[in-house]
Every structure is written in structure tokens, then in C-alpha cells.
C-alpha positions as semicolon CSV with decimal commas, in nm:
position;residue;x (nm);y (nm);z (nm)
1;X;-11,708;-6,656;9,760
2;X;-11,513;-6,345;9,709
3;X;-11,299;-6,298;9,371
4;X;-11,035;-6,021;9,332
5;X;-10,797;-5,909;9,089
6;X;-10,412;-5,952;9,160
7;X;-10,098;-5,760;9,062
8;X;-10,033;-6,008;8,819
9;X;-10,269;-5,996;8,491
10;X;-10,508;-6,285;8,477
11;X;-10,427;-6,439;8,856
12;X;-10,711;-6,385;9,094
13;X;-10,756;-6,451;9,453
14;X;-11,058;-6,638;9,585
15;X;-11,187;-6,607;9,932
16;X;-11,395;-6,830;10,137
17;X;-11,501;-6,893;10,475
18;X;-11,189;-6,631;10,598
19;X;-10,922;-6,875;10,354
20;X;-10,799;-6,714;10,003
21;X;-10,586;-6,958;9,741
22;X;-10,471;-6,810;9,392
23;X;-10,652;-6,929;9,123
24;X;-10,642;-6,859;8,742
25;X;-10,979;-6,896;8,479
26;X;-10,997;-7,233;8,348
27;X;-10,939;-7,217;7,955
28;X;-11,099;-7,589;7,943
29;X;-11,390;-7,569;8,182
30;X;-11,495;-7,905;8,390
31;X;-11,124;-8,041;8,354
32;X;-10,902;-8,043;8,601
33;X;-10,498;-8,089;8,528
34;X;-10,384;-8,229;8,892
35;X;-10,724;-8,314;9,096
36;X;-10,696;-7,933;9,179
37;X;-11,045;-7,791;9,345
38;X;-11,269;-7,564;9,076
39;X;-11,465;-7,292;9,193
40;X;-11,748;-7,139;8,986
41;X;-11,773;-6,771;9,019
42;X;-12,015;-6,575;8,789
43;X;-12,087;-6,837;8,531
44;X;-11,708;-6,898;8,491
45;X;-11,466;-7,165;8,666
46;X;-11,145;-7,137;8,821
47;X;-10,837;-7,343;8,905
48;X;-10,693;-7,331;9,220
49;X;-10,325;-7,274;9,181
50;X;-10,119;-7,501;9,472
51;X;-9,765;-7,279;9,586
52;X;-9,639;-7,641;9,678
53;X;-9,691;-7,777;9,352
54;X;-9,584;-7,453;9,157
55;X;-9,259;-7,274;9,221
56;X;-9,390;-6,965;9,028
57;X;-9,711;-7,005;9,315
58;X;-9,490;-6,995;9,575
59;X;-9,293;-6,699;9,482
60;X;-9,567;-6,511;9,440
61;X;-9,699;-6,596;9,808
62;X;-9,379;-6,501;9,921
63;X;-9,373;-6,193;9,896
64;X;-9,142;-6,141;9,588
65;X;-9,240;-5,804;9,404
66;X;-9,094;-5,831;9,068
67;X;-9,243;-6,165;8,943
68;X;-9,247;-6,122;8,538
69;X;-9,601;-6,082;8,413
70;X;-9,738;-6,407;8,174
71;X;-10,048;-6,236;7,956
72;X;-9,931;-6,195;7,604
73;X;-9,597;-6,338;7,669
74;X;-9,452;-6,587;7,435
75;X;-9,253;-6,828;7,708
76;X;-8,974;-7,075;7,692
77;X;-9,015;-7,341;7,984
78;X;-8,728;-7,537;8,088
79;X;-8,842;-7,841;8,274
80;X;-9,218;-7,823;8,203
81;X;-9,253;-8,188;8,363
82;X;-9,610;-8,271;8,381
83;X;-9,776;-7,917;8,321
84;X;-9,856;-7,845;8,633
85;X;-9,742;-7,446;8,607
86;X;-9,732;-7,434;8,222
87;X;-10,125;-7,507;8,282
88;X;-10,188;-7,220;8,458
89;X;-10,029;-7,045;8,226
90;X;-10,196;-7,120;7,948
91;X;-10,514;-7,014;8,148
92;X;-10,346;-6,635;8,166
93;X;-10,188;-6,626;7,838
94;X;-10,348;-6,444;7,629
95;X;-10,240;-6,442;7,209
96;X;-9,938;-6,590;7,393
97;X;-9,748;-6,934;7,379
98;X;-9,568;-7,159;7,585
99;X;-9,292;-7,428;7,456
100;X;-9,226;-7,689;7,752
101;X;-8,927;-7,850;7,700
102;X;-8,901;-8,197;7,927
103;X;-8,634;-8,447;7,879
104;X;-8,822;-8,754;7,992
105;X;-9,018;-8,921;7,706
106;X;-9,302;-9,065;7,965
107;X;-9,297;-8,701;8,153
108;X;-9,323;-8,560;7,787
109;X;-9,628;-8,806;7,698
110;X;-9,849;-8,649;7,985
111;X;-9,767;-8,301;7,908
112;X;-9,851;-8,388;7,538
113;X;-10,227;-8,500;7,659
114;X;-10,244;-8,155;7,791
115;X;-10,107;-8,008;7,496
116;X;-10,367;-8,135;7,332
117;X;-10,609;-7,987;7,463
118;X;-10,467;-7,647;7,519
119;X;-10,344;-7,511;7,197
120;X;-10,132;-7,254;7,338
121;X;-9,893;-7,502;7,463
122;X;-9,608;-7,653;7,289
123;X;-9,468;-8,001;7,330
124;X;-9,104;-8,002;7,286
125;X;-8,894;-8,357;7,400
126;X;-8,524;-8,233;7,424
127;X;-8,243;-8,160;7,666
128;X;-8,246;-7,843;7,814
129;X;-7,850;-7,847;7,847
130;X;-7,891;-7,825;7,465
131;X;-8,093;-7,575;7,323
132;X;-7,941;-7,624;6,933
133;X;-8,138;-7,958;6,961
134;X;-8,436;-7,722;6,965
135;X;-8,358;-7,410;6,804
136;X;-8,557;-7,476;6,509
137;X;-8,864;-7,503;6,675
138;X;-8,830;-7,242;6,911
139;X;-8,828;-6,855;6,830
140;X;-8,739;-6,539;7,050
141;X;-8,932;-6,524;7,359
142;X;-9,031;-6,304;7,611
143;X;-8,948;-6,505;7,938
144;X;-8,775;-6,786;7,982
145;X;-8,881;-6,989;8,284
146;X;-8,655;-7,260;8,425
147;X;-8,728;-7,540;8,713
148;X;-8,489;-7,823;8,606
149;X;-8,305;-8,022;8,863
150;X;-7,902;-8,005;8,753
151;X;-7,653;-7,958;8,930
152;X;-7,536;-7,658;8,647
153;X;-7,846;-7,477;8,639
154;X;-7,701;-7,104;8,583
155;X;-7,542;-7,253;8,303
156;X;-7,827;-7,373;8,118
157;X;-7,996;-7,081;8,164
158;X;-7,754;-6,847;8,038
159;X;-7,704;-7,084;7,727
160;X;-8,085;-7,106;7,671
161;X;-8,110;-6,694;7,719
162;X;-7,835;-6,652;7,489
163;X;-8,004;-6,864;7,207
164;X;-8,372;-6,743;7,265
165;X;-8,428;-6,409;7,521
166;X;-8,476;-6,104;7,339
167;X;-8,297;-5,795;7,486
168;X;-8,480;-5,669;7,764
169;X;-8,654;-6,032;7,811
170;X;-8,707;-6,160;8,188
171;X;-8,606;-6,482;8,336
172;X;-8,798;-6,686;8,626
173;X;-8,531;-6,961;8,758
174;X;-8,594;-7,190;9,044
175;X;-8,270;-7,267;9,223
176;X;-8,251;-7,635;9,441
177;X;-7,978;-7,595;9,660
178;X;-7,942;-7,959;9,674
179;X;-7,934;-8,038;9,312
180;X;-7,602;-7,825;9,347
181;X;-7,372;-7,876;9,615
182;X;-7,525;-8,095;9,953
183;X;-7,234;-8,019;10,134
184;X;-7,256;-7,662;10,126
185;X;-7,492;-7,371;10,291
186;X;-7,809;-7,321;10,033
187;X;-7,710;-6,906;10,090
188;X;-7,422;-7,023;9,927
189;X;-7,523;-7,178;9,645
190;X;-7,730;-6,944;9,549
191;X;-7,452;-6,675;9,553
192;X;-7,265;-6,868;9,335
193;X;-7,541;-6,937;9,056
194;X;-7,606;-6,566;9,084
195;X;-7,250;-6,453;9,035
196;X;-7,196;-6,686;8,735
197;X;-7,507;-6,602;8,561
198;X;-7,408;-6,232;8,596
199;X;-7,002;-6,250;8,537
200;X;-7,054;-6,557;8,254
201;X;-7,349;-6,429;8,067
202;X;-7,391;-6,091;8,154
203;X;-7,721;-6,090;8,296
204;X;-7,883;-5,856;8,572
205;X;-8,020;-5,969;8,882
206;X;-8,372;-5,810;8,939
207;X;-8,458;-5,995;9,254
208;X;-8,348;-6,341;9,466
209;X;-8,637;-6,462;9,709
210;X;-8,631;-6,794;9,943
211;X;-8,934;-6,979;9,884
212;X;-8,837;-7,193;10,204
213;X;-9,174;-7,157;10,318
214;X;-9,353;-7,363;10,020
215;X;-9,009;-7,581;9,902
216;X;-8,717;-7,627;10,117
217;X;-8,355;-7,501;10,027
218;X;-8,490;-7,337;9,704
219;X;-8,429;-6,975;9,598
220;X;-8,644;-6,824;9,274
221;X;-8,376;-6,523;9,112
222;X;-8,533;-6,290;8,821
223;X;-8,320;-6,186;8,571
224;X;-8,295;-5,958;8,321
225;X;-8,095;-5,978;7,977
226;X;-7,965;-5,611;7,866
């Protein structure tokens, strides 16, 4: 097996028998967070990282170029679900910190096992359409990453940005056509969220990417606050 550095701090590539797969350094060696395959490289273990299960995966598989960097980041997760990605995080993050906000109490008690044993993760149970049910716990943050499935996702990104993104913070959000509008093009949808996030809350575009190839009718946009 072959192990090399990529562009993004703390994600490595693994090669074996002519296949690669990201992977990231497991922070709690011998566990595994979703029956993904470990690999043990030079006395230490890694986690393969699966672009179907991880939007953040799949972007970066896709060829976009300006995905935000996660070592040292403190990070705001909208939609954390089971900790799938927020696990992998924590394996980069270094003196960072992750809040996961998830809505659903028996979503939430999974992510909370996790939690537990990675102390860089936060378990937050709110509404991410509401981010003054949580602004006591939460504090300024470098990144704010978003995969929720609403129908008015620009907007709760912009509100959450506007409560917790420092200026010159970055934003990862995961656009589902279909969570939108079903009767319209995804290319259109996308527009749309794009033009309200920047006319509404006065954020900058960096980059919009299809991640077709990994999740159907989804778009991943990174934004910038000023």
C-alpha cells in the first residue's frame, strides 16, 4: 500500500492493487464510525472516507479546487446527522472543534455516542432554521458547513453566517435540487440559491461544482463572507 499527502491538510490518498480511496488518520484507532474499511500504514490506521456517503468526499473527487481547508478550523455543521463527515473531521482537526447541529433527537443520540468518544466534537440538538436557539453555545467559527434537506436552504445559511461566520470565514453548502423545487431544472435551482445568498446576505461565491457523479441533482457552492 501506497500513502500520499493531498492538497487538503490531514486527507491522504491510499493506493492498492492500481485502486486509491481518500482516507483520513483514525483519532480512535480499531473503531470504525460506518463499517468503513481501516488500513494500517506505518504503525498508524486510517479511515477510508466514502464520496457517496460524504458530500464534502465527493466534492473533493470532483474536481472542485477551492474546497475550504478543516485543520485548526473551529466548524459549525448544519445537519451533522449521524457523523458520518463530522467524523472525518475530527480525524483532521487539529486544536480545532466541530458543533453538529441535528434536529432529530434519535439522529442526535447516535452522533452523541460518537461525541463521546471524540472530544473535539460537539453535540448540539436544535433547528438549524434557528440559530438563536443555539447561540449561546456556539461561538464565531471559521467554516460553516451545511447539508440539511429544506426546501430554503440559502436562507438558513445566510441566517446561520450572519449569527456565527467571522469576516473572511468560508462556507461548504450542499445544494439538493429536489429538496427545492421538483418541477424545475436542478441548473436552476441552483442559480437561484446562489443569487439569493449573494443579493440577500451579501455573500461571495468562490466556486459551484455538480457532484452528479457521487449524488444526483446536487450542487456543493463555497462561499465567502466579506
Amino acid at each position: 500500500m501506497k500513502l500520499t499527502k493531498t492538497r487538503i491538510d490531514g486527507l491522504f490518498q491510499v493506493t492498492t492493487d492500481d485502486k486509491s480511496r481518500l482516507v483520513t488518520c483514525n483519532k480512535v484507532p480499531g473503531n470504525s464510525v460506518y463499517s468503513e474499511k481501516l488500513y494500517s500504514i506505518n504503525g498508524k490506521e486510517y479511515r477510508g472516507w466514502d464520496p457517496y456517503r460524504s458530500k464534502y468526499c465527493a466534492a473533493f473527487l470532483s474536481g472542485m479546487k477551492k474546497l475550504p481547508q478543516i485543520r485548526e478550523k473551529k466548524i459549525l455543521y448544519l445537519g451533522v446527522s449521524t457523523g458520518t463527515t463530522a467524523s472525518h473531521f475530527s480525524d483532521i482537526l487539529d486544536n480545532g472543534i466541530l458543533y453538529g447541529i441535528e434536529f432529530s433527537p434519535k439522529v442526535m443520540r447516535k452522533f452523541f455516542r460518537l461525541a463521546e468518544q471524540r472530544p473535539n466534537l460537539i453535540p448540539i440538538l436544535a433547528d438549524a432554521r434557528r440559530p438563536e436557539e443555539y447561540s449561546s453555545f456556539v461561538f464565531e467559527v471559521d467554516l460553516i458547513y451545511q447539508d440539511v434537506a429544506q426546501p430554503d436552504q440559502a436562507k438558513i445559511f445566510g441566517r446561520n453566517s450572519q449569527e456565527f461566520l467571522k469576516s473572511g470565514g468560508l462556507g461548504f453548502l450542499a445544494i439538493k435540487s429536489q429538496s427545492i423545487d421538483v418541477a424545475i431544472k436542478p441548473e436552476e435551482v441552483f442559480s437561484k440559491q446562489i443569487g439569493e445568498l449573494e443579493k440577500d446576505f451579501g455573500l461571495e461565491i468562490q466556486e459551484s461544482y455538480s457532484i452528479d457523479a457521487f449524488e444526483k441533482k446536487h450542487a456543493v457552492i463555497i462561499i465567502k463572507k466579506p
